[in-house]
C-alpha positions, 0 to 999 in steps of 0.5 A: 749537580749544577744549581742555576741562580734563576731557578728558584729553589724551595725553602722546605716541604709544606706538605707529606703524604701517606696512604692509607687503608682504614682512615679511622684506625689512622685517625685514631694513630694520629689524633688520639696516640700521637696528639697531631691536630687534626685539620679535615676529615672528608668522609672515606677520602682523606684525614690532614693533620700539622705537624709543626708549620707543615702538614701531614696528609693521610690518603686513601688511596683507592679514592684519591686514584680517582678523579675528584670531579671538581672544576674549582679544584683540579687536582690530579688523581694520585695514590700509592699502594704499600707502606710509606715513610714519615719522620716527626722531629722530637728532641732527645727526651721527648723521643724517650717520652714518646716510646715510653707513651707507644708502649703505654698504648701497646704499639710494638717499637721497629727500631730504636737507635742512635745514627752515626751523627749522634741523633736519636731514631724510633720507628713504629708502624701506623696502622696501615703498616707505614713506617713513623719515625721520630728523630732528633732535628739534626739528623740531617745536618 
């Protein structure tokens, strides 16, 4: 891939989305078990939580396939249907942390292993069925 210099390239992901299908089971998932700070809640739309310096958007996605109707804020309709991905970054121990505190709150684990680069992963599901993933920061590199 050719990278022009006067294209500017992005610095990180401010932002990520999931779709939800109960933003009450979601809230409960991400405020409560997880601890995330809940930022908005509008009504049976959406839920928004940080994550560090970015944010974590959970939509419902029958609502937000239609059109907000604002001028002031034109944002497009969008909406996914099935289960989406999420990885949290957590050292190694806070990962060991965080799987003893899932059992503790009877979240069944999907997958808990180390990647050929030597970083930690565990995978549950949220309960809309997407999967969350935590990961040592530099499984990327």
């Amino acid at each position: 891939m050719k990278v022009t210099p006067d294209i500017p390239v992005p610095t990180g992901i401010l932002e990520a989305a999931l779709y939800v299908d109960d933003l009450d089971a979601a809230e409960r998932f991400y405020g409560e078990i997880l601890a995330l700070e809940k930022i908005q809640r509008v009504t049976d739309r959406h839920v928004f939580f940080r994550v560090g310096s970015s944010v974590l958007l959970l939509f419902n996605a029958e609502e937000t396939e239609k059109s907000p109707g604002n001028p002031d804020l034109p944002v497009p309709p969008h909406g996914a249907h099935g289960p989406g991905h999420v990885c949290l970054i957590l050292t190694r121990a806070e990962i060991d942390t965080m799987r003893k505190h899932l059992l503790d709150w009877n979240i069944p684990l999907d997958a808990e292993f180390d990647w050929p680069n030597g970083a930690r992963s565990l995978y549950v599901r949220d309960p809309s069925g997407n999967s969350v993933e935590f990961a040592e920061g530099h499984l990327w590199g």
